[in-house]
N, C-alpha and C positions, 0 to 999 in steps of 0.2 A: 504494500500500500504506500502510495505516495503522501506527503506532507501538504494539506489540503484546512481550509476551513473545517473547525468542528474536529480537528483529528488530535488525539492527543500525544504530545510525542517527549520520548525519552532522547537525552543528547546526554553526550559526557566530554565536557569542553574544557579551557584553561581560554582564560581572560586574562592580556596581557594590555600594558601600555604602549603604545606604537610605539612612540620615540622614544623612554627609555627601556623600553623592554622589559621593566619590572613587573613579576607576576602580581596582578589583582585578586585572582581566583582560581579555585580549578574546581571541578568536579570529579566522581571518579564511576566506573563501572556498577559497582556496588551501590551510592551515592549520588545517580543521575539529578539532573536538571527538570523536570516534568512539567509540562505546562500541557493548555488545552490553545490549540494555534486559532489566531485569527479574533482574539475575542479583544483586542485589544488594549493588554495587559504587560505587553513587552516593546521594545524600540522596536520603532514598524521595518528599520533596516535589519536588524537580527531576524525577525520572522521573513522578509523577502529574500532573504540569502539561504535561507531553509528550506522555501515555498518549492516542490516539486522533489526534493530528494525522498529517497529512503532509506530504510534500518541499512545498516553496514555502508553508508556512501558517506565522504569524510568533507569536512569542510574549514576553509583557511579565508577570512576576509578581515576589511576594516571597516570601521564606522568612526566618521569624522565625527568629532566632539560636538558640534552644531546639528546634529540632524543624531547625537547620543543624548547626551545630558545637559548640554551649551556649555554657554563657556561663562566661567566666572564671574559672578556680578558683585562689587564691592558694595552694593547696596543690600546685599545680602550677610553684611557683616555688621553687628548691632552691639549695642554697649545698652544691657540692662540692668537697672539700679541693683544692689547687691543685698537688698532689701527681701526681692521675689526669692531670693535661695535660703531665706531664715527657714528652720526646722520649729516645730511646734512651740518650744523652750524661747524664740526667737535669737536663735543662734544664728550664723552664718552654717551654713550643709558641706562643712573640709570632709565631711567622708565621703561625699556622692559628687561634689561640686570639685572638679580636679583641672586643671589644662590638659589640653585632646583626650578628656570623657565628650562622648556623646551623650544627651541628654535629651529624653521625651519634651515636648513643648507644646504649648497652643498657643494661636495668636487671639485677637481680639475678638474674632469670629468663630473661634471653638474649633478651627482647623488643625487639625496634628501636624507636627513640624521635629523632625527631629535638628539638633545643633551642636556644633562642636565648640567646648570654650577654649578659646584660644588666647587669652588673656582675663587674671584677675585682679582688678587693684583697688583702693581703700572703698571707693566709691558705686565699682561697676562690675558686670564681668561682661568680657567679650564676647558674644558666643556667632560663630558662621553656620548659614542655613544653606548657602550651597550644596549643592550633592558632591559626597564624595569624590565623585568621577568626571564633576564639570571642571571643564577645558582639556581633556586629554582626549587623545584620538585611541581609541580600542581594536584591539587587533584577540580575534577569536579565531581559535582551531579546537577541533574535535572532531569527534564522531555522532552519527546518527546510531542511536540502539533501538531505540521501539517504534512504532509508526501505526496505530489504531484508531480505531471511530472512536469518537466519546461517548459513555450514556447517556444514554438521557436525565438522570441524576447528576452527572456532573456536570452536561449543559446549565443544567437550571440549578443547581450549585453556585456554578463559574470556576469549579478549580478536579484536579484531579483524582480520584480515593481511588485505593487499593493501597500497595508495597510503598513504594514511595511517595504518594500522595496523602491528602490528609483522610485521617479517620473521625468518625462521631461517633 
């Protein structure tokens, strides 16, 4: 079976940085990647570099940071009062509150956000909501391992169940 809307498909890849080469990620055999294709839940350029292969056909491309994640926006880097990180006690939070901890967030709208503090001083901490992976170009290789229809319970789910998918 071909890699098609509705098909759910197993890959076991390794996610590098273009330019420097440094690994981002890997997956492994045991450990695949599973998604359900086409529902649009991933970079639409990862899914079109997929679109038509199958199990055992291998795959090497790039995806330019602009059409991945973008590219860095320093408005996306905020200094919030050092207030919002008191623990109940109204302490400041040194056991959860670190430089490069990532950290859950909402904005003013109740939107989830996660942020990385990149600075804390008497007044503020810094925290970045860019994504990890905005402004670098991604370079993906691996293999296709599985290639099926999805059920109809995972349609209407949205996500994968069985071995490496979620369970209820």
């Amino acid at each position: 079976m071909k890699i098609e809307n509705n098909s759910v498909v197993s890959v076991n890849y390794t996610l590098t940085e273009k330019v420097s080469g440094k690994q981002v990620e890997q997956t492994s055999k045991e450990h695949p990647f599973q998604f359900i294709f086409g529902t649009g839940g991933l970079l639409e350029d990862f899914e079109n570099n997929l679109r038509g292969k199958k199990a055992g056909d291998t795959f090497d491309f790039f995806i330019e940071s602009s059409k991945g994640y973008g590219q860095r926006d320093e408005q996306h880097v905020v200094s919030i009062p050092k207030e919002a990180f008191h623990n109940e006690d109204g302490q400041f939070d040194h056991e959860n509150v670190k430089i490069d901890v990532t950290l859950p967030m909402q904005d003013n709208e109740g939107n989830r956000l996660h942020g990385k503090v990149v600075d804390i001083t008497d007044e503020h901490v810094r925290m970045d909501f860019n994504h990890p992976l905005a402004g670098f170009d991604l370079h993906f290789t691996g293999e296709v391992l599985e290639v099926r229809p999805a059920t109809a319970d995972e349609l209407a789910h949205g996500h994968v169940h069985g071995e490496h998918g979620h369970h209820h």
